[in-house]
LUMFI-609654 format. One line per 4 residues: number of its first residue (from 1); for each residue x, y, z of N, C-alpha, C, O, CB. Coordinates in steps of 0.02 Angstrom, whole numbers, padded with zeros to 5 digits. Each point is the difference from the previous one (the first is absolute). Last residue first. Glycine has a CB too. Layout:
N
NUM) X,Y,Z,X,Y,Z,X,Y,Z,X,Y,Z,X,Y,Z; ... $
//
This chain:
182
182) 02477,01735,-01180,00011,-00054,00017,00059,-00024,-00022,00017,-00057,00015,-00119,00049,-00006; -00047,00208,-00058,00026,00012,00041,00030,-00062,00033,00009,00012,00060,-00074,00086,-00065; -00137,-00113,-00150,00058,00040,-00008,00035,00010,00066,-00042,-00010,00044,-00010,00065,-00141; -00136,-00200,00007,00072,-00016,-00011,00046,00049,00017,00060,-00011,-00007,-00094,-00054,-00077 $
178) -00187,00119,00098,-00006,-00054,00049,00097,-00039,-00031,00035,-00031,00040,-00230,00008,-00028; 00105,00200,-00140,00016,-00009,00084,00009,00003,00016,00031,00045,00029,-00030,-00061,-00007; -00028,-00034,-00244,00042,00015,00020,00020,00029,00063,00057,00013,00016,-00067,-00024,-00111; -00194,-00112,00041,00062,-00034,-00005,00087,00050,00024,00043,-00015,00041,-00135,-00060,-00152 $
174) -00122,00190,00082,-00003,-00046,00055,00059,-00047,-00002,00040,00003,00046,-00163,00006,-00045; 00098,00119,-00192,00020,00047,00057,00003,-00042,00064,00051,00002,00035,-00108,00102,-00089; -00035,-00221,-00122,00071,00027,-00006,00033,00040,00049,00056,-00011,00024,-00083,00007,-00125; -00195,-00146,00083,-00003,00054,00025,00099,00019,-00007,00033,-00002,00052,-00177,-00027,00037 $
170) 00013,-00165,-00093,-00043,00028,-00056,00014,00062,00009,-00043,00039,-00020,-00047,-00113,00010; 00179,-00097,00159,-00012,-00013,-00069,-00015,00030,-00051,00012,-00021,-00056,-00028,-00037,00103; 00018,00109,00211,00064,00020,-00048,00015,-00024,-00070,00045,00022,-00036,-00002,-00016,00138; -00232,00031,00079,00000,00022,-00065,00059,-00007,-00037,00011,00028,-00054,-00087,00039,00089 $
166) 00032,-00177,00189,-00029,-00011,-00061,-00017,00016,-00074,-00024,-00033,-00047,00013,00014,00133; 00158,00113,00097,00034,-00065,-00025,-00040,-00038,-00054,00023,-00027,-00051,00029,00016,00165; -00125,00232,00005,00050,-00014,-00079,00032,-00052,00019,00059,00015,-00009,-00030,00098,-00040; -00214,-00036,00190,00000,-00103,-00034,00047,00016,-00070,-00002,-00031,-00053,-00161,-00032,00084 $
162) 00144,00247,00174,-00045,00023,-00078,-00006,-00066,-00032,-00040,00003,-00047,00092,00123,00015; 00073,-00159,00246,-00097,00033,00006,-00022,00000,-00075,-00047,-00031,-00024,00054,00136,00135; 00218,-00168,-00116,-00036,-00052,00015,-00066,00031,00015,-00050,-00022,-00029,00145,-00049,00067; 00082,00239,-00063,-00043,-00037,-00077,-00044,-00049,00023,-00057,00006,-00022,00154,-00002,-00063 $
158) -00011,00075,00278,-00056,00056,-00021,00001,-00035,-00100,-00051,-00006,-00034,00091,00157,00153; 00120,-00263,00010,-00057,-00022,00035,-00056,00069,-00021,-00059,-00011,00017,00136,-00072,00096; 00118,00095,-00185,-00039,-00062,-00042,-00043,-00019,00046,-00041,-00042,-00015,00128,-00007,-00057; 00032,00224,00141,-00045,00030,-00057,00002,-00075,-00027,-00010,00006,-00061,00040,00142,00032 $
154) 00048,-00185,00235,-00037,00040,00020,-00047,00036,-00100,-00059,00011,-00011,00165,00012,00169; 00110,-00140,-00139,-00062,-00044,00037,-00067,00025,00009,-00049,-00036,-00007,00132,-00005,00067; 00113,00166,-00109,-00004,-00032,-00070,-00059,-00043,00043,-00055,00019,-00019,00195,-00022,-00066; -00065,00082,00251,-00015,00077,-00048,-00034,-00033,-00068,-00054,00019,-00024,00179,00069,00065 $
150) -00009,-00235,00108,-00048,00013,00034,-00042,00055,-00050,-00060,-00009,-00012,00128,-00023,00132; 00153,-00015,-00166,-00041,-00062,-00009,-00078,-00001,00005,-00040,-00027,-00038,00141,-00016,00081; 00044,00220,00026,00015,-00004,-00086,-00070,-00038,-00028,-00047,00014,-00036,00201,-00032,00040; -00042,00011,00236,-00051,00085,-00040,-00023,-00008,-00060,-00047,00036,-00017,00117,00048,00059 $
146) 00066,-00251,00026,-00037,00005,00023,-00057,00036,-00001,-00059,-00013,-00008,00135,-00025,00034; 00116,00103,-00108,-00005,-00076,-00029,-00077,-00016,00031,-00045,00005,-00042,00194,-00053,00046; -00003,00209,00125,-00038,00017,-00068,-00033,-00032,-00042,-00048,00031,-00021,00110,00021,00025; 00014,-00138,00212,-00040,00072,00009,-00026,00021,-00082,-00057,00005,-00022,00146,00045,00141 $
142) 00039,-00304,-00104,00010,00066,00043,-00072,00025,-00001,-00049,-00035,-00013,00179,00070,-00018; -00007,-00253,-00079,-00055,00057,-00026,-00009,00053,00033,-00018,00046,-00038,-00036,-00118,00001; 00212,-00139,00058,00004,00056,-00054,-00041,00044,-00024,00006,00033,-00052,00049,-00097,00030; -00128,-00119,00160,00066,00001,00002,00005,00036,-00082,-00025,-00015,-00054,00057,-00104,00153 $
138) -00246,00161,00066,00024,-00056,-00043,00072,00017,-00028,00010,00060,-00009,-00134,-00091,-00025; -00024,00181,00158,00023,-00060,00037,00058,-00054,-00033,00050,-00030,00023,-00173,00045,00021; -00048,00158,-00105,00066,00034,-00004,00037,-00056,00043,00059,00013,00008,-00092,00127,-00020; -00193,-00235,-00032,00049,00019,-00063,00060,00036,00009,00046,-00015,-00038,-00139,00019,-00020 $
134) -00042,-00040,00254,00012,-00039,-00017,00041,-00010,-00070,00052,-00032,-00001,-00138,00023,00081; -00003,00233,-00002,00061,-00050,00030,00036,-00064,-00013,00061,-00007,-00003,-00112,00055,00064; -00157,00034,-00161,00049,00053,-00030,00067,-00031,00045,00048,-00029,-00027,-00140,00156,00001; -00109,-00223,00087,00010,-00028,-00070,00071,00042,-00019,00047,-00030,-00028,-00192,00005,-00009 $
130) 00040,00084,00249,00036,-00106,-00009,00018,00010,-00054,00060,-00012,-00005,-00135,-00085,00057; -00016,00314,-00034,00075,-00018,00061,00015,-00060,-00020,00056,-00015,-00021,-00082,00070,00136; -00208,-00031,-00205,00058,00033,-00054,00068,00008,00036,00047,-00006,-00039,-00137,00080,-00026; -00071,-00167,00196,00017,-00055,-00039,00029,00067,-00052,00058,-00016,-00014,-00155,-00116,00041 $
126) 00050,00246,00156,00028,-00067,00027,00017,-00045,-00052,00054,-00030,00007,-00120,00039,00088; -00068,00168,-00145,00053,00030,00006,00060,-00068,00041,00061,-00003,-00010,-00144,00146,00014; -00144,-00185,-00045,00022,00016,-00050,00079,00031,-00005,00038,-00010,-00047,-00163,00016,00034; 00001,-00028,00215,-00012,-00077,-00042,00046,00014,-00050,00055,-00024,00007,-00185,-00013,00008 $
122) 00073,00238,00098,00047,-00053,00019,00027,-00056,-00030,00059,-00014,-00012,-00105,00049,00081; -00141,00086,-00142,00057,00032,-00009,00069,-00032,00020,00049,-00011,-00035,-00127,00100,00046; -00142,-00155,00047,00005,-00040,-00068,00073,00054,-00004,00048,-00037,-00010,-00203,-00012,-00060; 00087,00096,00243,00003,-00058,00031,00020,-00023,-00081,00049,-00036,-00007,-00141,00028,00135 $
118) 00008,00239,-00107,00074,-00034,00030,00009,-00070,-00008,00055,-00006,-00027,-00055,00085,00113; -00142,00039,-00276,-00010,-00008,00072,00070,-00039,00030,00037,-00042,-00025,-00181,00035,00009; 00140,00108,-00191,-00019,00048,00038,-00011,-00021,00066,00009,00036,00049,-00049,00013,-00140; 00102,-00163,-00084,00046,00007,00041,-00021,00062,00036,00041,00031,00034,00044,-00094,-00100 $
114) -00162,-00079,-00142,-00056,00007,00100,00057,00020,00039,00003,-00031,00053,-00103,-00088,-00038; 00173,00099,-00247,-00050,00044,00002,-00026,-00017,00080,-00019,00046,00036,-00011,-00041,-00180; 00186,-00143,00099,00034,00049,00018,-00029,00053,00000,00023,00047,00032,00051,-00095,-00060; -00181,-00154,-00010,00011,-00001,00074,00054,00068,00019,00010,00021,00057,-00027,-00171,-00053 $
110) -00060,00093,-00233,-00090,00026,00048,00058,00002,00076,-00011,00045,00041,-00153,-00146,-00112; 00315,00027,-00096,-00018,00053,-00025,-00072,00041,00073,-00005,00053,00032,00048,-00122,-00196; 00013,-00165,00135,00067,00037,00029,-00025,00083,00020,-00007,00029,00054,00103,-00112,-00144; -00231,-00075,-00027,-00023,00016,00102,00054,00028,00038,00004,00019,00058,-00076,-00127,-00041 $
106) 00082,00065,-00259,-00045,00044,-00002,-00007,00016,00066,-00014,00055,00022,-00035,-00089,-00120; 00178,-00113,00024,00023,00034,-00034,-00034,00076,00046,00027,00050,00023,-00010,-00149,-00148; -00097,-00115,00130,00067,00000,00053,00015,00071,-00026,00004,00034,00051,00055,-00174,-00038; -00210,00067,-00154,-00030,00015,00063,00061,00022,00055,-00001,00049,00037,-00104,-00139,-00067 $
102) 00162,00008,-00193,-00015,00072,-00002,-00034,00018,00070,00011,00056,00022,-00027,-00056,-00155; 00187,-00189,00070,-00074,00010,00037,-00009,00074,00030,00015,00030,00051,-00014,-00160,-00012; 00189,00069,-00187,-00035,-00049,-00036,-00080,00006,00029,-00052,-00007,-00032,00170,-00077,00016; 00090,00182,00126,-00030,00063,-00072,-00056,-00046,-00018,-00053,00032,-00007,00175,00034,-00063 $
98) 00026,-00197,00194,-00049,00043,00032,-00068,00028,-00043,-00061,-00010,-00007,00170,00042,00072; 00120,-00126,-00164,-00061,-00040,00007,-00072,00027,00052,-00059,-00013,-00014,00163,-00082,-00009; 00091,00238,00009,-00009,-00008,-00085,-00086,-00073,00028,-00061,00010,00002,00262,00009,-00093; -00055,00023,00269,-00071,00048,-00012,-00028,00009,-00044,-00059,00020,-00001,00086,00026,00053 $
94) 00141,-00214,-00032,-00025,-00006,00052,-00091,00050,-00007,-00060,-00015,00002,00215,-00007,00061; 00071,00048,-00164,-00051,-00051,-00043,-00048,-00005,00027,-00050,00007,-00035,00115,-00068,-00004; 00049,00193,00135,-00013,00039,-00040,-00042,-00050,-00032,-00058,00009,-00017,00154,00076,00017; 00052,-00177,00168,-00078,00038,00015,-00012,00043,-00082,-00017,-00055,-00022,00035,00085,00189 $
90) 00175,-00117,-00206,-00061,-00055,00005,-00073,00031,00051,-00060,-00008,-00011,00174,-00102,00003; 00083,00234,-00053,-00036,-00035,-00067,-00056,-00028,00022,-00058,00006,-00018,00155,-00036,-00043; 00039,00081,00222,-00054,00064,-00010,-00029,-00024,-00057,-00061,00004,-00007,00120,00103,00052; 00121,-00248,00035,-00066,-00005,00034,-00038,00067,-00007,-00042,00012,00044,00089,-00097,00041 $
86) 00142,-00026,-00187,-00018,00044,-00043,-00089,-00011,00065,-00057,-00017,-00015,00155,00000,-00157; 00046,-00194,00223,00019,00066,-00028,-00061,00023,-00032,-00047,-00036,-00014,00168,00011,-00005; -00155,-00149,00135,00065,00007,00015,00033,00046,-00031,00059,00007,00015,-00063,-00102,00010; -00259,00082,00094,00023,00005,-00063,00086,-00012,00010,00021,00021,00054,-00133,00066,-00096 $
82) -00071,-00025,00217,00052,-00077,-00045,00021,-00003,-00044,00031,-00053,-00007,-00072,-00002,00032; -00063,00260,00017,00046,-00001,00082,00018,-00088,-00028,00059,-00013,-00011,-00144,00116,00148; -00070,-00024,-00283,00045,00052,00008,00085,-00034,00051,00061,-00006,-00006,-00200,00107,00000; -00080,-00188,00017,00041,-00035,-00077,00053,00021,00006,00051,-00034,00004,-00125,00032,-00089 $
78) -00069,00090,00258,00025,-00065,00009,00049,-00018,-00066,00057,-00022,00005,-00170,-00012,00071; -00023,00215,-00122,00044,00018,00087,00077,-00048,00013,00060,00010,00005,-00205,00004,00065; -00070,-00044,-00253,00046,00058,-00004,00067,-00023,00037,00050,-00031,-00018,-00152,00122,00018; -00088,-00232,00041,00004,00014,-00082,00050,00063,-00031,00009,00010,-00060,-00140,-00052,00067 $
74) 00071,-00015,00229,00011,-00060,-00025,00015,00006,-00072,00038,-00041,-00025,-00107,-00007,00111; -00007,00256,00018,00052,-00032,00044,00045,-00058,-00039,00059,00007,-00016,-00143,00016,00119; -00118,00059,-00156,00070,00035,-00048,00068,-00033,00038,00055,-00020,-00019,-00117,00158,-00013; -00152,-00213,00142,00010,-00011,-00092,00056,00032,-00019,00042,-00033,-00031,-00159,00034,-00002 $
70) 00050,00072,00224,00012,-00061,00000,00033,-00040,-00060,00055,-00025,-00014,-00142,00042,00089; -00017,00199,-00062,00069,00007,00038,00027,-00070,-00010,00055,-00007,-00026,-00087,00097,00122; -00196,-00081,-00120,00029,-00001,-00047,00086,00030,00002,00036,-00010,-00049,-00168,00009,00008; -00007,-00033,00213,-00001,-00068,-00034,00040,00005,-00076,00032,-00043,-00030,-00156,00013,00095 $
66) 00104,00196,00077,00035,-00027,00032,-00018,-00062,-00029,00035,-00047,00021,-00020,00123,00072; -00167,00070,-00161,00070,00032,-00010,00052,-00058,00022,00034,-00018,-00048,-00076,00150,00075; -00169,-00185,00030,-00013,-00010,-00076,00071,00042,-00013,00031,-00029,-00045,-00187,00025,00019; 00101,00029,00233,00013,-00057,00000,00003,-00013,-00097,00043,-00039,-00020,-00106,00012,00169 $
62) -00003,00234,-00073,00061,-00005,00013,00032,-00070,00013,00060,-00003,00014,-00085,00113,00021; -00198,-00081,-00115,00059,00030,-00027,00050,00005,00012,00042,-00004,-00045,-00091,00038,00026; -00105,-00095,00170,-00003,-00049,-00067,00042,00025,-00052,00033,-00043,-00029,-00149,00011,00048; 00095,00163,00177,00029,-00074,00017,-00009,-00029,-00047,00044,-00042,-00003,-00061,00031,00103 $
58) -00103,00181,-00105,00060,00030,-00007,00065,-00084,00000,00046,-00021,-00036,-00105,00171,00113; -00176,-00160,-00054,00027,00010,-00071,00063,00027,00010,00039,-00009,-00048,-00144,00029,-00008; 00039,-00147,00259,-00017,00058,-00034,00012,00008,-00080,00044,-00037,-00021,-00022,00078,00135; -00009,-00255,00040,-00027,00060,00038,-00025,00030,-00026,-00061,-00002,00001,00116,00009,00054 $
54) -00028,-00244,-00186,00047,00072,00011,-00040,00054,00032,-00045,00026,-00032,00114,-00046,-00074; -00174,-00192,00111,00078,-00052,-00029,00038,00088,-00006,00060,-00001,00015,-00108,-00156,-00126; -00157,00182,00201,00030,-00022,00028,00074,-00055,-00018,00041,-00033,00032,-00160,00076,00011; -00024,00108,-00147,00056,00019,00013,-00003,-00026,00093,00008,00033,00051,00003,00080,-00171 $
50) -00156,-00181,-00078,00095,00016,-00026,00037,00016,00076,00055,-00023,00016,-00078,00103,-00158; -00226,-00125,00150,00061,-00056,00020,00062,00022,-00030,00054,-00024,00017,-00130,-00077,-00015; -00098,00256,-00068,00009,00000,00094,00046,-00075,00016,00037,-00001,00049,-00185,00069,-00013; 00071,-00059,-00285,00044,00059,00028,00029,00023,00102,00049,00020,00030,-00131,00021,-00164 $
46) 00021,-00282,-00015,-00042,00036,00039,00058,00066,00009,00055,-00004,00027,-00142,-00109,00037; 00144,-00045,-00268,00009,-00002,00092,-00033,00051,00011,00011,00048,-00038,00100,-00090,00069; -00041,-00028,-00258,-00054,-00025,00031,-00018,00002,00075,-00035,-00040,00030,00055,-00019,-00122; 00143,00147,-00068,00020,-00054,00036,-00042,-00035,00038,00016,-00043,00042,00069,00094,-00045 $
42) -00118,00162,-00104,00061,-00034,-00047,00011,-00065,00015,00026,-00036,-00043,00032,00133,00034; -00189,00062,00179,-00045,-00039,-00051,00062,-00056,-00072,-00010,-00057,-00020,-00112,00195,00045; 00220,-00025,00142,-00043,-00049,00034,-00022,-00009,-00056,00023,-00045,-00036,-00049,00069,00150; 00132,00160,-00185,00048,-00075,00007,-00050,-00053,00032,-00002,-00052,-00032,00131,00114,00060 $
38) -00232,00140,-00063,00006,-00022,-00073,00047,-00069,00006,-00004,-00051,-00035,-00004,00185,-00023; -00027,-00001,00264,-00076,-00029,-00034,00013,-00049,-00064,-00024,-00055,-00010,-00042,00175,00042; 00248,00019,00064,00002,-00066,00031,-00060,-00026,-00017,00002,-00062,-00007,00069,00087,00098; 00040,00154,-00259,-00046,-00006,00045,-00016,-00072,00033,-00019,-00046,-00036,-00018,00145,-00026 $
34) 00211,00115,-00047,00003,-00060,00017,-00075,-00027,00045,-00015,00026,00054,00158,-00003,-00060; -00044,00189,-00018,-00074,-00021,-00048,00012,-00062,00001,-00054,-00024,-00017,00027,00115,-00069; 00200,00012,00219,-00064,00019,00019,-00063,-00018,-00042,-00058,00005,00021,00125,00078,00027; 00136,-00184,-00094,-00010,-00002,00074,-00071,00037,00016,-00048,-00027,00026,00184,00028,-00002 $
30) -00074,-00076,-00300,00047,00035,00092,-00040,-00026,00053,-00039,-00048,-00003,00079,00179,-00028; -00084,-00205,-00194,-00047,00063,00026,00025,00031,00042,-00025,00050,00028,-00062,-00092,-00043; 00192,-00137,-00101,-00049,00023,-00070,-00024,00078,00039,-00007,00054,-00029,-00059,-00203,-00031; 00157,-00004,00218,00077,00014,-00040,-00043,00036,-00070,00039,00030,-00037,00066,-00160,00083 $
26) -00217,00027,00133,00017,00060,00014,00060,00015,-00038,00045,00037,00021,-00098,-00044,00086; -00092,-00172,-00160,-00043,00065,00008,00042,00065,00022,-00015,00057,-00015,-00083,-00135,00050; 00223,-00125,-00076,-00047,00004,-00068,-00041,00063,00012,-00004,00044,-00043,-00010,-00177,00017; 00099,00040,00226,00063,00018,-00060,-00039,00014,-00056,00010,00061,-00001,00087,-00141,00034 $
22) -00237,-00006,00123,00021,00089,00030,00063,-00023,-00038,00032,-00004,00052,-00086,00057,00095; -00007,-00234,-00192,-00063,00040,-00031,00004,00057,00026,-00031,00044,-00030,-00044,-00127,00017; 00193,-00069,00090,00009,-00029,-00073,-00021,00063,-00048,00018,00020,-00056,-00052,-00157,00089; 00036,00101,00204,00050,00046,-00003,00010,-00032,-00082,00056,-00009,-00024,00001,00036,00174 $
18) -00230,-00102,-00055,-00022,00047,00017,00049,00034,-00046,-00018,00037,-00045,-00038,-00060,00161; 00089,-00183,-00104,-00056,00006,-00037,00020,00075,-00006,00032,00021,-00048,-00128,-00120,00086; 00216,-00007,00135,00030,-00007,-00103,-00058,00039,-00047,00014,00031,-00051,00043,-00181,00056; -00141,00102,00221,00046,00067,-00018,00041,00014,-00032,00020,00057,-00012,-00035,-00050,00076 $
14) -00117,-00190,-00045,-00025,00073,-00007,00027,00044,-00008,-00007,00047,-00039,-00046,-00068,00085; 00141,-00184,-00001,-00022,-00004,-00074,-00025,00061,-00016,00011,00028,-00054,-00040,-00141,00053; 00086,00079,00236,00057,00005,-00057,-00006,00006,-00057,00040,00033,-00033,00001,-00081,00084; -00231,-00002,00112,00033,00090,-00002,00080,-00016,-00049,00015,00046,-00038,-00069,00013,00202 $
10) -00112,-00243,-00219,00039,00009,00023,00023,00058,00001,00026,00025,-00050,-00024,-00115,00038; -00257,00008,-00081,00073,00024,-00013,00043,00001,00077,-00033,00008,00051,-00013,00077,-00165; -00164,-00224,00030,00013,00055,00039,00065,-00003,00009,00035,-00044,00026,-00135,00051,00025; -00095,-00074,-00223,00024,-00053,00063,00055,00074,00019,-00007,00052,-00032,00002,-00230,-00015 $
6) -00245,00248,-00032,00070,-00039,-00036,00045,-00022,00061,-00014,00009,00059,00020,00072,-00177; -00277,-00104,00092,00048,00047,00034,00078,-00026,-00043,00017,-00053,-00027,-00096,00065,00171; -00161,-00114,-00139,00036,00057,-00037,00040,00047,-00001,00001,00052,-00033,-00062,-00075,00020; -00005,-00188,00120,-00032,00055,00057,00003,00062,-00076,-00024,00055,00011,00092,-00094,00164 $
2) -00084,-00239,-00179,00056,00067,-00009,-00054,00026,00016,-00059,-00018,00003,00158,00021,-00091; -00080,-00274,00113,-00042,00058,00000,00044,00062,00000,00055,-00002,00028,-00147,-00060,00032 $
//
């Protein structure tokens, strides 16, 4: 006998869920038009149960940042730092493959726009310290190099908002770039 009910998620599964769907909503809308209505419903979850898998919206974002901190971490950061030589190449490859999830791209972008409020200011100012350190870190790269890396990181991460990686087929100027300066 069924009740019609669906069988019942794991707060872990949920909150893969949740933080599936506040990346997609708050990386298209930011922080403040970002709407937790539009993610519950995205995910089928009663809007008043979101937030007990996240307190506040503020908390869902700033968990949706730090997840994606995460990611670059493993896909940048990390390559970077194993690598046995040419370890800026390889984060670079690292973000070159990034560039690939325009959303990542995009919640970078919404979390340095919410820097009006402290707490996301912090956040933000904490992981651009890890990332910029961590690169002047690396054996033969220093203060400027670093600067450099980060600078060049920063306007492919503003082509990645406009999707000129997707226009670079049909688009000459786009090609020439996204190739230039390398």
């Amino acid at each position: 006998m069924t009740t019609g009910r669906r069988p019942r998620v794991s707060i872990e599964r949920r909150r893969e869920q949740v933080l599936a769907a506040a990346l997609t909503e708050f990386s298209h809308k930011g922080f403040h038009g970002g709407s937790t209505v539009a993610i519950a419903k995205d995910v089928k979850f009663p809007h008043p149960n979101l937030f007990r898998v996240f307190s506040t919206k503020k908390g869902l974002f700033i968990a949706v940042l730090e997840r994606t901190f995460a990611t670059i971490e493993q896909e940048m950061l990390v390559r970077g730092e194993e690598a046995d030589n040419d370890q800026l190449w390889a984060m670079a490859d690292g973000w070159g493959a990034l560039m690939e999830s325009r959303e990542v791209m995009l919640i970078l972008l919404q979390g340095y726009a919410a820097c009006e409020d402290p707490d996301i200011r912090d956040l933000m100012h904490g992981w651009t310290q890890d990332v910029f350190e961590r690169a002047e870190a690396l054996p033969g790269v220093g203060s400027d190099l670093a600067h450099d890396f980060f600078a060049a990181g920063m306007l492919y991460l503003v082509a990645a908002s406009m999707n000129l990686p997707g226009r670079a087929g049909g688009d000459p100027w786009v090609e020439r770039f996204l190739a230039s300066g390398s």
